[in-house]
ChimeraX commands (.cxc) that place a marker at each C-alpha (Angstrom):
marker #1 position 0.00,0.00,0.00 radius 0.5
marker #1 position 1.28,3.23,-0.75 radius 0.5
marker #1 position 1.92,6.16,1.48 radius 0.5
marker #1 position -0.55,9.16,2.06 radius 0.5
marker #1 position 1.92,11.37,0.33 radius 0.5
marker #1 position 2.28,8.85,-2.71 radius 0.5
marker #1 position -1.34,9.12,-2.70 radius 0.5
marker #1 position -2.07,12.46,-3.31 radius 0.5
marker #1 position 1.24,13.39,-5.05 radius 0.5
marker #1 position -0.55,11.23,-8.01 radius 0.5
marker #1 position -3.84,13.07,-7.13 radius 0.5
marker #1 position -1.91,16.24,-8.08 radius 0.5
marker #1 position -0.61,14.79,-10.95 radius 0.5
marker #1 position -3.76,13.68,-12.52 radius 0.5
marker #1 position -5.42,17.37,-11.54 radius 0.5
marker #1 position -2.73,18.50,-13.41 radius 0.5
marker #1 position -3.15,16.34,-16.66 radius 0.5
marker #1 position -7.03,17.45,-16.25 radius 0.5
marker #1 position -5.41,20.55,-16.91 radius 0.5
marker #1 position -3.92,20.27,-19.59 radius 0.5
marker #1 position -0.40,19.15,-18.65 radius 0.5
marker #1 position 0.88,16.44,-21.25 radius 0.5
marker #1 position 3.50,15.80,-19.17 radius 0.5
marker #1 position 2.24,15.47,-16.10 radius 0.5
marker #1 position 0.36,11.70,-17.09 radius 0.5
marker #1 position 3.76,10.32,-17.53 radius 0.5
marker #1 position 4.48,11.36,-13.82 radius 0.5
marker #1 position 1.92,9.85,-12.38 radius 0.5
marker #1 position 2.19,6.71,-14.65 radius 0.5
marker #1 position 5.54,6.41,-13.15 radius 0.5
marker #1 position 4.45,7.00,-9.70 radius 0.5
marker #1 position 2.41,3.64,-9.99 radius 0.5
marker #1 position 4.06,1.98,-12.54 radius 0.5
marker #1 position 5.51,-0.48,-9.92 radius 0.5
marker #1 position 2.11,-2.19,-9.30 radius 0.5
marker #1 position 1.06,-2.02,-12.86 radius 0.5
marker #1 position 3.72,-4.16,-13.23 radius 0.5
marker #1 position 3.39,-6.48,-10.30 radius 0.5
marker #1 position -0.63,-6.96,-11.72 radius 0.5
marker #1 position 0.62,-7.75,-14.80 radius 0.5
marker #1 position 2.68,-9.88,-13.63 radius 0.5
marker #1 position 0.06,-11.91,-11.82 radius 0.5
marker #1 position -2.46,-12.02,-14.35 radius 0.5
marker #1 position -0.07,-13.26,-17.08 radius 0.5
marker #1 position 0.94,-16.27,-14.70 radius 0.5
marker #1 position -2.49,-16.66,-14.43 radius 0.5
marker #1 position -3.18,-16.73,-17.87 radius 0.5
marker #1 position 0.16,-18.81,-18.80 radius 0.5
marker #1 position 0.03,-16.30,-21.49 radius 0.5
marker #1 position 3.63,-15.04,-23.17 radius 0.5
marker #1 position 2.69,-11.46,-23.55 radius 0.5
marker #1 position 5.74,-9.54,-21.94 radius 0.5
marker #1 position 4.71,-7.77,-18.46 radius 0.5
marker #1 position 6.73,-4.66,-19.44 radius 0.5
marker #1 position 4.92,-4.89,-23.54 radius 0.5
marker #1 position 1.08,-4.83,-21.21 radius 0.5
marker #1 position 1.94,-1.95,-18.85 radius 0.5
marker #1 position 3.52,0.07,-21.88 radius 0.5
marker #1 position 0.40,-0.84,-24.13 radius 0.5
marker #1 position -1.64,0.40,-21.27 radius 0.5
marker #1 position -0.19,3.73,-20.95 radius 0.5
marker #1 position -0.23,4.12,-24.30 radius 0.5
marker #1 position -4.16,3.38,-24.49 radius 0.5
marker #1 position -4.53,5.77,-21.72 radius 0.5
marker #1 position -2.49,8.25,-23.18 radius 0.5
marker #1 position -3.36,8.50,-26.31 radius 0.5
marker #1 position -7.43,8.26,-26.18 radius 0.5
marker #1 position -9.67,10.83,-24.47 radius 0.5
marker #1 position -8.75,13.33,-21.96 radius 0.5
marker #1 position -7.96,11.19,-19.05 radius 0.5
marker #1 position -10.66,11.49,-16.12 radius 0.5
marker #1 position -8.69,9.63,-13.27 radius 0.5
marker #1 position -9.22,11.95,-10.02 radius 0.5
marker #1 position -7.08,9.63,-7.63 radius 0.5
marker #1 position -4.60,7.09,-7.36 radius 0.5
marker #1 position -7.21,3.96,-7.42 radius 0.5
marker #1 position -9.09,5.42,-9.87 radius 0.5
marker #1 position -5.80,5.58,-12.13 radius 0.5
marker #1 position -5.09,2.06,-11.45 radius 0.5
marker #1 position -8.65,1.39,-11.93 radius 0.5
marker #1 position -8.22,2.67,-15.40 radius 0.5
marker #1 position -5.24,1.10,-16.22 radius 0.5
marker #1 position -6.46,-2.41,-15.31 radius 0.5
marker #1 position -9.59,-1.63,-17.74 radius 0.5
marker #1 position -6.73,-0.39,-20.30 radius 0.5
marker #1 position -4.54,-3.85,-19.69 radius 0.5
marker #1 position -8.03,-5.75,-20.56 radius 0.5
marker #1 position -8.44,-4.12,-23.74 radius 0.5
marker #1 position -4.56,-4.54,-24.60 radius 0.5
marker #1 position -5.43,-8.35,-24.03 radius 0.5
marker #1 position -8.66,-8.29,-26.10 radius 0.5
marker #1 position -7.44,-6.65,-28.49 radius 0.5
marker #1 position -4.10,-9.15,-28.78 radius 0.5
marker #1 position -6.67,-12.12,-28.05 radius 0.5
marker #1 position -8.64,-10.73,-31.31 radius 0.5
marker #1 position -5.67,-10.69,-33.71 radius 0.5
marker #1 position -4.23,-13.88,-32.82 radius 0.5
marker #1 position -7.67,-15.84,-33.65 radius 0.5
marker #1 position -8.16,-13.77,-36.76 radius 0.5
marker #1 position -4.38,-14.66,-37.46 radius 0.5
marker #1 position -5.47,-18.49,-36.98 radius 0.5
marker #1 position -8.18,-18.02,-39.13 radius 0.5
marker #1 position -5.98,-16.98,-42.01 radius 0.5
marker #1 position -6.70,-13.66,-41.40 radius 0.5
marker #1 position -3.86,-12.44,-44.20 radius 0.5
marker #1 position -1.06,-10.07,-42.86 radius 0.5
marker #1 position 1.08,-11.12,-39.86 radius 0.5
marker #1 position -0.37,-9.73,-37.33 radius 0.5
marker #1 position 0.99,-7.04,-34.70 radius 0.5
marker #1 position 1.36,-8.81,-31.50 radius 0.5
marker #1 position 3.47,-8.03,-29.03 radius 0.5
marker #1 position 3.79,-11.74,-27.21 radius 0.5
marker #1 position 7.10,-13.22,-27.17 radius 0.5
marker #1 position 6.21,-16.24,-29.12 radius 0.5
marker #1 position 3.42,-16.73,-31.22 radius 0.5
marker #1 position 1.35,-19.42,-30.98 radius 0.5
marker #1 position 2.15,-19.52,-27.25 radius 0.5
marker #1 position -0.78,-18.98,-24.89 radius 0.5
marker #1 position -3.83,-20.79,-27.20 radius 0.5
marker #1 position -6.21,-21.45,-24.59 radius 0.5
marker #1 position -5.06,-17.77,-23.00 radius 0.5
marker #1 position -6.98,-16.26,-26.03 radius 0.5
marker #1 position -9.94,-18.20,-25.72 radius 0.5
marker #1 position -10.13,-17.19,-22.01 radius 0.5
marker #1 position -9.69,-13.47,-22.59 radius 0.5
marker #1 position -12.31,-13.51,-24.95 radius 0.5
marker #1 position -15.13,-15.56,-23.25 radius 0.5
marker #1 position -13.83,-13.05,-20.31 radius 0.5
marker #1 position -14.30,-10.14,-21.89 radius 0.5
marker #1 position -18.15,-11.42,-23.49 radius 0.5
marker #1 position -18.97,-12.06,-20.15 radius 0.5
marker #1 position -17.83,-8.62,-18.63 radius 0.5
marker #1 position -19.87,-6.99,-21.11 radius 0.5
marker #1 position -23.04,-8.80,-19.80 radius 0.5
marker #1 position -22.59,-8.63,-16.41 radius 0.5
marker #1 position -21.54,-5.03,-16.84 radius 0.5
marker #1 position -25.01,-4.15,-17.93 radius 0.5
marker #1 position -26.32,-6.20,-14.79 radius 0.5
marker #1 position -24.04,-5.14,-12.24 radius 0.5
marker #1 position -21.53,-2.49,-13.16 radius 0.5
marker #1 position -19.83,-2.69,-9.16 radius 0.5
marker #1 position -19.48,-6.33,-9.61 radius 0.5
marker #1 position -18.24,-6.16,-13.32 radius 0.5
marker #1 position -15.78,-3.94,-12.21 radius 0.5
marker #1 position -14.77,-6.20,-9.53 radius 0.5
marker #1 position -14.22,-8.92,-11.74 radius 0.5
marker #1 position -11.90,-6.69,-13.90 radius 0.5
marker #1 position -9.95,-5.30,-11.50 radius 0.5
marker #1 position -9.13,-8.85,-9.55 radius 0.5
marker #1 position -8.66,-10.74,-13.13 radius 0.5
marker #1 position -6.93,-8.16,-14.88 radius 0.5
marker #1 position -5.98,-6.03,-12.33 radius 0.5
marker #1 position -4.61,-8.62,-9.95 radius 0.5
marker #1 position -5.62,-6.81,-7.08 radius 0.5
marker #1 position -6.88,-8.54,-3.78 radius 0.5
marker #1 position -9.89,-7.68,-1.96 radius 0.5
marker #1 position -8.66,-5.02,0.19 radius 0.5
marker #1 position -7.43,-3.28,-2.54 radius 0.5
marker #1 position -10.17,-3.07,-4.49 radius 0.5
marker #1 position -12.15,-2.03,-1.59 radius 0.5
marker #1 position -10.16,0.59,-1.44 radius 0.5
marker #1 position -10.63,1.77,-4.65 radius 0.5
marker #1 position -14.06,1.57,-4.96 radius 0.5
marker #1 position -14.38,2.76,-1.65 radius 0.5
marker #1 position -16.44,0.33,-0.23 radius 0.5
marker #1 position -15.74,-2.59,2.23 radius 0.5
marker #1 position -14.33,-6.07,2.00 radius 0.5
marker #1 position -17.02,-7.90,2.58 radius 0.5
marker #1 position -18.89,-5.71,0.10 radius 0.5
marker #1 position -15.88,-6.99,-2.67 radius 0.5
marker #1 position -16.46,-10.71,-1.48 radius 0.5
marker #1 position -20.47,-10.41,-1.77 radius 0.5
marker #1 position -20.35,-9.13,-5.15 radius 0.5
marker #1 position -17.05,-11.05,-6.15 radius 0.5
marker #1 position -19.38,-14.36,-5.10 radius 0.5
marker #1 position -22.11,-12.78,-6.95 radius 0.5
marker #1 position -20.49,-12.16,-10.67 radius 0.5
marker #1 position -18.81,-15.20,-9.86 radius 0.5
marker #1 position -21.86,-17.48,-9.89 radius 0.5
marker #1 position -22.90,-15.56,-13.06 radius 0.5
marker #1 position -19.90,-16.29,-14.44 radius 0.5
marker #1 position -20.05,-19.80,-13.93 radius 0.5
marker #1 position -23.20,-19.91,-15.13 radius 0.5
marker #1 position -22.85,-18.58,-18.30 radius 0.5
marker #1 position -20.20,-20.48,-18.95 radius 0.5
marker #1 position -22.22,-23.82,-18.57 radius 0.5
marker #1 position -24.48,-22.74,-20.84 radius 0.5
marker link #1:1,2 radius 0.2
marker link #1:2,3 radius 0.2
marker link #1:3,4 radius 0.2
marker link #1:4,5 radius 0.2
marker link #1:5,6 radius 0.2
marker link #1:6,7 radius 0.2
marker link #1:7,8 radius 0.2
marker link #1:8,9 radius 0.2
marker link #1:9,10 radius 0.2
marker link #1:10,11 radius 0.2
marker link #1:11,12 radius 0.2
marker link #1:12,13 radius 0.2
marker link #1:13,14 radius 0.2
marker link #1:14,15 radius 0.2
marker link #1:15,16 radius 0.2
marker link #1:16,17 radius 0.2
marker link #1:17,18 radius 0.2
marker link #1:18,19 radius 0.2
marker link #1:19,20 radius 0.2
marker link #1:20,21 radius 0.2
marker link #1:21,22 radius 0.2
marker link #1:22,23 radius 0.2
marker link #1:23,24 radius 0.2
marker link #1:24,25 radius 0.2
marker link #1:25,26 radius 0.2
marker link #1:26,27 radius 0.2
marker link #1:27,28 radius 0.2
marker link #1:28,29 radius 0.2
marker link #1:29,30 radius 0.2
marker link #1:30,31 radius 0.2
marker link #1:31,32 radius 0.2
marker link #1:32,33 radius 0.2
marker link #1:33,34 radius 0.2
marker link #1:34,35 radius 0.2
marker link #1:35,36 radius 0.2
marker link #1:36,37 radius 0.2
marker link #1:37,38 radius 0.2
marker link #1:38,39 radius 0.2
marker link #1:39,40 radius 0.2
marker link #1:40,41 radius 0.2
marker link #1:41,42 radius 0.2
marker link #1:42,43 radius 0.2
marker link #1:43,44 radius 0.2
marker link #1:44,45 radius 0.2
marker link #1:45,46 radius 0.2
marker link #1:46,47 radius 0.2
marker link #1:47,48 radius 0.2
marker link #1:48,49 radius 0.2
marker link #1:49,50 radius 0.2
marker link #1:50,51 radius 0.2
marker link #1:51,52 radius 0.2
marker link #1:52,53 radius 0.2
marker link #1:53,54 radius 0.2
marker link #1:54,55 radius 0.2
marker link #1:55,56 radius 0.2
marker link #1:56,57 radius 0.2
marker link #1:57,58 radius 0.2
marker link #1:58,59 radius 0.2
marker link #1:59,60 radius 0.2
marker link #1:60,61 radius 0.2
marker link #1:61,62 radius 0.2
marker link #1:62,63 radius 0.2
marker link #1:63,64 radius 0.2
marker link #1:64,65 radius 0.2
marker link #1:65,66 radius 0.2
marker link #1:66,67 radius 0.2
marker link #1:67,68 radius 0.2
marker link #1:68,69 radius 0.2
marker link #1:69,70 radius 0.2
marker link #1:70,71 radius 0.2
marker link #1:71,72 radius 0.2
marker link #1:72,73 radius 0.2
marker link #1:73,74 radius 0.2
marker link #1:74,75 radius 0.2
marker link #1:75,76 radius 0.2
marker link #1:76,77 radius 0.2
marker link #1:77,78 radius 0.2
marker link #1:78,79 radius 0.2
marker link #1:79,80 radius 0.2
marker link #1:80,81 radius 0.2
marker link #1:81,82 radius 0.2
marker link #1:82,83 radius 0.2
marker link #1:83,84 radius 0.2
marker link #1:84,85 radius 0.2
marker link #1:85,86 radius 0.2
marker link #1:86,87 radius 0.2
marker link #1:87,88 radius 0.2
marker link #1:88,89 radius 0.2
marker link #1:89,90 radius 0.2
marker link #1:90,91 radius 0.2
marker link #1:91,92 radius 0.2
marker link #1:92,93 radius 0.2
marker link #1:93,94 radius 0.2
marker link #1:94,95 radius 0.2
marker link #1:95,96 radius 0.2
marker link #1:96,97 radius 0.2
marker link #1:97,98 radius 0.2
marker link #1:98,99 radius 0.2
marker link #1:99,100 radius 0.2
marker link #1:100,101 radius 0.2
marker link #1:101,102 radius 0.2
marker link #1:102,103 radius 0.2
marker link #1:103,104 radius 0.2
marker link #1:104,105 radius 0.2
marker link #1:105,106 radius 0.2
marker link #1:106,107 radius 0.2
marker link #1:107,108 radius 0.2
marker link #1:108,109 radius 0.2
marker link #1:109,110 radius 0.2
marker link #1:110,111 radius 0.2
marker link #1:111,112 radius 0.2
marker link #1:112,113 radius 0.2
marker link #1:113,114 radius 0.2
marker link #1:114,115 radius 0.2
marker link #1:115,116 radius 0.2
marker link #1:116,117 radius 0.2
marker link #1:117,118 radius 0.2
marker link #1:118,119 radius 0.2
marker link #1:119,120 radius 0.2
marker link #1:120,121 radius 0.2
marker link #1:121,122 radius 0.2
marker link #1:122,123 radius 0.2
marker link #1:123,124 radius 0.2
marker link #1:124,125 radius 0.2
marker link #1:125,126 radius 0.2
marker link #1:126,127 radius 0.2
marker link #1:127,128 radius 0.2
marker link #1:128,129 radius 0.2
marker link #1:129,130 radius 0.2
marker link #1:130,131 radius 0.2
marker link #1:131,132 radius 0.2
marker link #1:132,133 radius 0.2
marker link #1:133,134 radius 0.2
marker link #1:134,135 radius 0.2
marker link #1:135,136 radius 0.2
marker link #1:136,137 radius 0.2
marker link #1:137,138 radius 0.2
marker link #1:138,139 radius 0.2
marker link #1:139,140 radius 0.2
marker link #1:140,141 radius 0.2
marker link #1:141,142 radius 0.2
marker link #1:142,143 radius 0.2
marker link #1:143,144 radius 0.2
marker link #1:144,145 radius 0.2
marker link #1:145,146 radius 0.2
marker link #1:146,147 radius 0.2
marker link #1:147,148 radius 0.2
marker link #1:148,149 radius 0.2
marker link #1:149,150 radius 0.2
marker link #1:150,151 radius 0.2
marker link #1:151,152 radius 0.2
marker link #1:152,153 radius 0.2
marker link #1:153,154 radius 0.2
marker link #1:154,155 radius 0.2
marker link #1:155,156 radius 0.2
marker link #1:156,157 radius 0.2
marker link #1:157,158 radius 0.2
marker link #1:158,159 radius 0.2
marker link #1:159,160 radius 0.2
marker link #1:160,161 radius 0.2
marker link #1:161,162 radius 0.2
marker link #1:162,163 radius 0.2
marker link #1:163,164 radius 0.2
marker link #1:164,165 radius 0.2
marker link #1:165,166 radius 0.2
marker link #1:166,167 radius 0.2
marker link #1:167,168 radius 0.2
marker link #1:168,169 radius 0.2
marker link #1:169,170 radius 0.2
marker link #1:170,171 radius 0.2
marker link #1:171,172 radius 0.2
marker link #1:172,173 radius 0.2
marker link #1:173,174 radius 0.2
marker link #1:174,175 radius 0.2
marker link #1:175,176 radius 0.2
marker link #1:176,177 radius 0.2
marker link #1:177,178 radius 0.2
marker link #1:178,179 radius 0.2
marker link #1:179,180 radius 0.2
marker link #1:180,181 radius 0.2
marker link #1:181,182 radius 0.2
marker link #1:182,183 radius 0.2
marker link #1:183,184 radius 0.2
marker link #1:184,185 radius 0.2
marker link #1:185,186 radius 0.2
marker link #1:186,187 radius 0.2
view
């Protein structure tokens, strides 16, 4: 967990970026960057994917970067947004390699260290990411539960925190997407 002063120095940061300060998203990118990369980390073990933790945190920023004005108001929230951005970094990969195996024409851009690695990976990211979608229009809290502890890699207590509601709250509605989850998936 990071210090009160880490906090809010990001908090200035991301006021300042709201701004107008280009430069100023980098800071606070770098001000976290060390658990972007420890999430990553986690969810590509998880995934037994080959994707490069560094490529997934850069692709990230880069999403964030170079879409909309970034909204983040806080720390979490950045995080929060970043774990979203890592998701659609792993969609989007997910997307190109099946189009690839479906003789999709041009090599496609992937940034995994060895193609072909990390089959059942894609399949996972994609039923994921389905799934999100409809639970998302069902339960947005619990949808963004599920994003934030499989992409994210954060535990309970941190993503209590930023949501900013309690741990049992988390567990409730992780228990809750995670039934509909399952569910969907047997069907």
């Amino acid at each position: 967990m990071p210090s009160a002063a880490q906090s809010s120095e990001v908090t200035v940061l991301l006021a300042r970026v709201r701004a107008g300060d280009s430069t100023a998203l980098g800071s606070a990118y770098a001000a976290v960057y060390d658990e972007l990369k420890r999430a990553a980390r986690a969810q590509l073990r998880r995934m037994r994917d080959a994707f490069q933790t560094t490529a997934l945190v850069h692709e990230a920023y880069l999403k964030l970067a170079g879409g909309a004005q970034l909204a983040a108001v806080d720390r979490n929230h950045l995080l929060a947004l970043s774990a979203r951005a890592m998701r659609q970094v792993l969609v989007d990969d997910a997307r190109a390699r099946k189009a690839d195996k479906r003789g999709g024409g041009q090599d496609a851009m992937t940034l995994t260290a060895a193609l072909g690695s990390g089959d059942a990976a894609v399949v996972e990211v994609l039923a994921l990411d389905e799934l999100l979608a409809s639970l998302h229009k069902l339960d947005e809290r619990a949808a963004q539960i599920v994003e934030l502890r499989y992409f994210g890699g954060y535990d309970e207590a941190e993503i209590g925190d930023m949501l900013g509601i309690s741990e049992r709250t988390v567990r409730r509605d992780w228990r809750k997407a995670r039934a509909f989850l399952l569910m969907e998936l047997a069907t």
